[in-house]
Kinemage of the C-alpha trace (Angstrom):
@kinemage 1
@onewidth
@group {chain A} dominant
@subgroup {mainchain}
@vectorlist {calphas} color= white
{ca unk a 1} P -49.257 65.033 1.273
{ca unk a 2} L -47.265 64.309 -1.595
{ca unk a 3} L -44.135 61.893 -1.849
{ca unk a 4} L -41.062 63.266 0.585
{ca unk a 5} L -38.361 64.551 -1.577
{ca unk a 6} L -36.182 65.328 0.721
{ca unk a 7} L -35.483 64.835 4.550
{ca unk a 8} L -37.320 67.974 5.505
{ca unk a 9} L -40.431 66.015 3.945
{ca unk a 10} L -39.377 62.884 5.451
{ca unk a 11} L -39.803 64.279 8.704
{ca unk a 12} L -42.858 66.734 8.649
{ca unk a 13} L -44.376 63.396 6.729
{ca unk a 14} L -43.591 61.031 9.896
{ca unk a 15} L -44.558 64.188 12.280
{ca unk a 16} L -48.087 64.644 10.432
{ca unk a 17} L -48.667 60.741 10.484
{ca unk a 18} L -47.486 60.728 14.479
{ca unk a 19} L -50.736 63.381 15.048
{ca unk a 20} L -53.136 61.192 12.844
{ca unk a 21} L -51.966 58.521 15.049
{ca unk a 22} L -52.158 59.812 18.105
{ca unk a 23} L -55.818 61.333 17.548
{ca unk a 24} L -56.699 57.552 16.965
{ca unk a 25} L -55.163 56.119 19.873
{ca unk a 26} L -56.810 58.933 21.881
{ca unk a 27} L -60.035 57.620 21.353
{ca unk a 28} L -59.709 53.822 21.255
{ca unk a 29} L -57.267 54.531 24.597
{ca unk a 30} L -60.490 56.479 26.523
{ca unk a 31} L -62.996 53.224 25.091
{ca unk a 32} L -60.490 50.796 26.552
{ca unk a 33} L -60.005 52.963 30.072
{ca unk a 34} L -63.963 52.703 30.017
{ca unk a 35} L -64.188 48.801 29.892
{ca unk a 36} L -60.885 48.293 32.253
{ca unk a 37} L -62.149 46.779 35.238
{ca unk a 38} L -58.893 47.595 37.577
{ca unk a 39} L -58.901 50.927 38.745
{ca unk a 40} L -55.444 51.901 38.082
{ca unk a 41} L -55.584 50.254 35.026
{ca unk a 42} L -58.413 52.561 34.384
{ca unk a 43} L -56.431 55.633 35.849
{ca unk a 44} L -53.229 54.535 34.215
{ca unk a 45} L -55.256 54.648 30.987
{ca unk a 46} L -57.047 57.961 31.399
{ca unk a 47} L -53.958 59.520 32.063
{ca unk a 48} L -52.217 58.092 29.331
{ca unk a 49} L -54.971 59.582 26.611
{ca unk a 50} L -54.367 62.981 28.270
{ca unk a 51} L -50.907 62.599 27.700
{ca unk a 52} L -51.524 61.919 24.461
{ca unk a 53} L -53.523 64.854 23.688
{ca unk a 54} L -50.457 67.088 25.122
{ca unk a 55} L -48.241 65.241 22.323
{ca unk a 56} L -50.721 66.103 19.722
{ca unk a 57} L -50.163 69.800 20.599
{ca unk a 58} L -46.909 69.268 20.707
{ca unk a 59} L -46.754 67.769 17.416
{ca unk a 60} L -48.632 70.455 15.702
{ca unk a 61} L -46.405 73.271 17.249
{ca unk a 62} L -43.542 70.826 15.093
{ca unk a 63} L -45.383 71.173 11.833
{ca unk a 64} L -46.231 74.512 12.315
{ca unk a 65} L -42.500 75.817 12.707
{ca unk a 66} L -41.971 73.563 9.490
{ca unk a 67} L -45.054 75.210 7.865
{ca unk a 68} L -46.808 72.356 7.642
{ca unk a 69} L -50.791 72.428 8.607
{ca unk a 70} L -52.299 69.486 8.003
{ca unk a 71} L -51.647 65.825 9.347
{ca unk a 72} L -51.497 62.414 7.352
{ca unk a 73} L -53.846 59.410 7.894
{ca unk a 74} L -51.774 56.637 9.734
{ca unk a 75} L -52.961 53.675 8.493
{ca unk a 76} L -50.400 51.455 11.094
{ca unk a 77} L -51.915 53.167 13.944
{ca unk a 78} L -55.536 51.972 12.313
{ca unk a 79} L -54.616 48.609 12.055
{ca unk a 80} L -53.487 48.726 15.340
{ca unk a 81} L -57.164 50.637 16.884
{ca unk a 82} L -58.711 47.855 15.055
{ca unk a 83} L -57.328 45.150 16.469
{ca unk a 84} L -57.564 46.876 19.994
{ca unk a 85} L -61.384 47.045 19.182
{ca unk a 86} L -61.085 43.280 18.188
{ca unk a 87} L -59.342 41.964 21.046
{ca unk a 88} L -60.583 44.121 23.764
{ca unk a 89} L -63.916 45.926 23.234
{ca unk a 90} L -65.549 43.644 20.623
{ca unk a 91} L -64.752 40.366 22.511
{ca unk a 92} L -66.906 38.304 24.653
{ca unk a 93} L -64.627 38.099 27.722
{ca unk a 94} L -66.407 37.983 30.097
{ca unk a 95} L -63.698 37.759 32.882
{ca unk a 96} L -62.834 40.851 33.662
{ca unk a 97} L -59.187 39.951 35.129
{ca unk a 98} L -58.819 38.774 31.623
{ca unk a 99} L -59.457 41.734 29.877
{ca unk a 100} L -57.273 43.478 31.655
{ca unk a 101} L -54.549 41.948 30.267
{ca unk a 102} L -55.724 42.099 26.823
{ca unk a 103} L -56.261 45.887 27.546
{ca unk a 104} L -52.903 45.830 28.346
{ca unk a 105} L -51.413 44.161 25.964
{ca unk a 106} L -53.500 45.973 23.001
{ca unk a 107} L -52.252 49.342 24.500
{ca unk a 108} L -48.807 48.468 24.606
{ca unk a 109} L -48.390 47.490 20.855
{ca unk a 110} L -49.840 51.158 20.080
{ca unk a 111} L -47.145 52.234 22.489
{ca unk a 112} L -44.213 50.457 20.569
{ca unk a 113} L -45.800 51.970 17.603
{ca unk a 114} L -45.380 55.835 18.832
{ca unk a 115} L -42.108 54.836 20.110
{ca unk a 116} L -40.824 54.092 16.687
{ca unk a 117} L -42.192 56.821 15.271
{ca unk a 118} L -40.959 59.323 17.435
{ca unk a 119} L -37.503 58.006 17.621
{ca unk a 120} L -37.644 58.277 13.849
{ca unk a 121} L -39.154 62.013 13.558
{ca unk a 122} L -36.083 63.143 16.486
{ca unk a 123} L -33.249 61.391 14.106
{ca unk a 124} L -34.614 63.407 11.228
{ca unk a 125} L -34.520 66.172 13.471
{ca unk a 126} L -31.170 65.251 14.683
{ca unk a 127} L -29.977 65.056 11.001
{ca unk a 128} L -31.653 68.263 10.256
{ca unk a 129} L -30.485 70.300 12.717
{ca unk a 130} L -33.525 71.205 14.817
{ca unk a 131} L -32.142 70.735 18.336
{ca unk a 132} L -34.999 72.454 19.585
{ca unk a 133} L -37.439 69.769 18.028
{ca unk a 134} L -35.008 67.206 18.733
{ca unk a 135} L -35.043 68.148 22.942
{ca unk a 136} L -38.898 67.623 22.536
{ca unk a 137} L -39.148 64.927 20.748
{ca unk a 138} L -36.883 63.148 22.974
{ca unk a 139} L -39.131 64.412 26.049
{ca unk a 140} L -42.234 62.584 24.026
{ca unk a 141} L -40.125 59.293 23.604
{ca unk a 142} L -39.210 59.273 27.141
{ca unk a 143} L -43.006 59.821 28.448
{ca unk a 144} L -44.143 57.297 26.374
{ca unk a 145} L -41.520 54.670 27.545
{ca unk a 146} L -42.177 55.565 31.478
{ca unk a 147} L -46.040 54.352 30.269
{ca unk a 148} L -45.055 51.811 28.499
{ca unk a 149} L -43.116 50.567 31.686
{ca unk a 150} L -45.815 51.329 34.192
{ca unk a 151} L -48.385 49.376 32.361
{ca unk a 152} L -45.341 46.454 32.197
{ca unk a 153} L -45.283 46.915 36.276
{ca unk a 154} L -49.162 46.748 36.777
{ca unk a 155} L -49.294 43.756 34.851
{ca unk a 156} L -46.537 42.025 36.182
{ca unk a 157} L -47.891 42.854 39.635
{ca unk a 158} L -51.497 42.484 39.470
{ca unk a 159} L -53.881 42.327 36.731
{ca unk a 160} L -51.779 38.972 35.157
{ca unk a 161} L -52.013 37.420 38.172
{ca unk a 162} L -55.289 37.960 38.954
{ca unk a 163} L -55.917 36.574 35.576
{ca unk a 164} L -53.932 33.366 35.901
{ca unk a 165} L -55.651 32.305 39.186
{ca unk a 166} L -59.553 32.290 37.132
């Protein structure tokens, strides 16, 4: 894509590098669901990539109305998978308490990374008029924030603990 010259561009530009995003965390979410060793950290996760995918399509019905067809390598969202990879499913933990809540903690910083990203796609929206993108958008934002908060609650509840008594 070329360089935005205008907010339209701004914000089928953020929307096309939210779907390159979100096809990464996909995968890398589904890799660290198969190494969780908690079950509803493995649910929690399997869910969560689903959810994903249903953003994806949402995202591409977005760019479509705009005319736009193609999405935009996110290189954030890369750095982010990589460090995932790093931290989680390249390490040698071998507790598996304790990679939980690196899992955890790896898939939340992708989260916080959507989050930002969508909030910024609905203000362009917002700015541009598109109510209709805007009410979807905001239903994206919201999903990802009740995830974000459920992982925070597992945590809290279990997997830290069990991690601070090995």
């Amino acid at each position: 894509m070329s360089a935005p010259k205008n907010l339209t561009d701004c914000y089928t530009h953020e929307l096309a590098d939210s779907w390159s995003a979100n096809d990464q965390m996909q995968k890398i979410v589904r890799e660290l669901a198969d190494a969780a060793g908690d079950d509803k950290l493995k649910q929690r996760l399997s869910k969560s990539a689903d959810g994903i995918a249903k953003h994806t399509e949402t995202i591409k019905k977005l760019l479509d109305d705009c005319g736009v067809s193609e999405k935009e390598h996110c290189k954030g969202m890369e750095g982010l998978v990589k460090e995932a990879r790093k931290h989680a499913l390249d390490a040698d933990i071998e507790d598996k308490d304790v990679l939980d809540v690196v899992i955890i903690a790896q898939f939340q910083r992708m989260c916080h990374y959507g989050i930002a990203g969508f909030g910024t796609a609905k203000a362009f929206a917002e700015a541009l008029g598109k109510s209709e993108h805007v009410s979807k958008l905001d239903s994206i934002t919201a999903e990802i924030y009740d995830t974000d908060e459920n992982m925070t609650d597992l945590a809290e509840r279990s997997v830290n603990l069990e991690a601070k008594q090995a």
